[in-house]
C-alpha positions, 0 to 999 in steps of 0.5 A, spaced: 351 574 753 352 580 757 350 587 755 354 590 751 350 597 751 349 602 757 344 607 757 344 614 759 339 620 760 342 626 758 340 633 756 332 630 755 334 624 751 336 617 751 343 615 750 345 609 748 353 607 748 355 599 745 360 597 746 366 597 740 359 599 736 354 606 735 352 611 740 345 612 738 340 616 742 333 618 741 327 622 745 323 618 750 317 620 747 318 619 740 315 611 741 321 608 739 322 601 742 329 599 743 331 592 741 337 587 744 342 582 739 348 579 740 348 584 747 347 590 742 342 595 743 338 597 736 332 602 735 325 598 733 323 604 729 318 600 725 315 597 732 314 590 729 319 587 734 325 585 729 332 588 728 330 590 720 337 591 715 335 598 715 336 598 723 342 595 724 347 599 725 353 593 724 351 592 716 353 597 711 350 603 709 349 600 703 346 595 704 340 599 710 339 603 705 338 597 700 333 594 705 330 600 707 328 602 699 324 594 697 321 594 704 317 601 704 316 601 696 321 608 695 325 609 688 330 614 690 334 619 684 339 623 688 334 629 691 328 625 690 324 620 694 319 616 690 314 613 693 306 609 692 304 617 692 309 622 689 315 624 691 318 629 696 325 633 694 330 636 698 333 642 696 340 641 692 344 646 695 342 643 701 344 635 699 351 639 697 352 641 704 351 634 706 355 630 700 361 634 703 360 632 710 365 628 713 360 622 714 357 622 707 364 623 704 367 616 708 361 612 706 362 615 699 369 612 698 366 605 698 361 606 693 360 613 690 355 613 685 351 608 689 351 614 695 350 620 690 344 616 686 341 615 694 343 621 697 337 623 700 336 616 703 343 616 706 342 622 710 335 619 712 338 613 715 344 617 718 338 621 721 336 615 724 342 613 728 345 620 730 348 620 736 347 627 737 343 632 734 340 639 734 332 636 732 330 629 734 332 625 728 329 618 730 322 622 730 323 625 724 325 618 721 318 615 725 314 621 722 317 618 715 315 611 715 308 612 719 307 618 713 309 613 708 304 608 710 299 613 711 300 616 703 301 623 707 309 624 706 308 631 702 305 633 707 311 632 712 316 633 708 317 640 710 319 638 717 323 632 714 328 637 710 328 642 717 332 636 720 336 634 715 338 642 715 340 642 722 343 635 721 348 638 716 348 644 721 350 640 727 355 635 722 359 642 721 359 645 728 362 639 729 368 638 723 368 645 725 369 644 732 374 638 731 378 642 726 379 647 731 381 642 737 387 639 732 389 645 731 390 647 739 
């Protein structure tokens, strides 16, 4: 099958375009490996040479942030993310902003109490697969799963939140930016 994806450097980042699919991008030196299916490009960012659920960008939400709570043992309670050594939380004012973005409000009209309970890990998972971002969201989600594993989350957490910060900041430049090209 021939390659559905085209990879782009751009303003110091990889850029990946499929084709009738996501646009992903991710820093050259943030260790993700890049997986090909069914002619699409994936990010491997566990580096275990399989496109999980969790990075498979064809699947529901719901479903990604289903796989991605049994693999890597995590309860999630609206701002909280449990996990095998305590919890990290998000400021609520700040998962507020995120809950109202266009982004979240779509997937929340699939199933909205599901997303308010997982609202922290929505917003993990969208970090993920942003296309363009002001913080290299595919770091901070690597930074996440290694923090995990190591038991040293709480103590990451702090540049978590900050990339979640600039994800709300840069989702409203552009709902901002978007609204003002309608208008014109």
């Amino acid at each position: 099958m021939s390659n559905r994806w085209k990879l782009k450097y751009e303003a110091k980042r990889w850029r990946i375009h499929n084709q009738k699919g996501k646009d992903l991008s991710y820093h050259p030196n943030s260790g993700i490996r890049i997986l090909v299916e069914d002619g699409y490009a994936f990010k491997d960012v566990n580096r275990n040479g399989e496109i999980d659920p969790f990075e498979d960008w064809r699947l529901p939400m719901k479903r990604r942030i289903q796989d991605f709570t049994e693999r890597y043992q995590l309860i999630s309670k609206g701002k909280r993310i449990y996990y095998k050594q305590g919890f990290a939380e998000l400021p609520q004012d700040l998962l507020t902003q995120l809950q109202e973005s266009e982004q979240v409000q779509a997937l929340m009209e699939e199933d909205r109490a599901f997303f308010q309970e997982h609202a922290a890990l929505t917003v993990l998972l969208l970090l993920f697969d942003q296309d363009d971002s002001v913080f290299t969201g595919d770091y901070i989600i690597q930074l996440f799963i290694d923090s995990l594993d190591m038991g040293v989350l709480d103590k990451v957490f702090y540049t978590i939140k900050k990339a979640f910060l600039n994800y709300v900041l840069q989702n409203r430049y552009d709902e901002q930016k978007n609204a003002l090209s309608m208008t014109s």
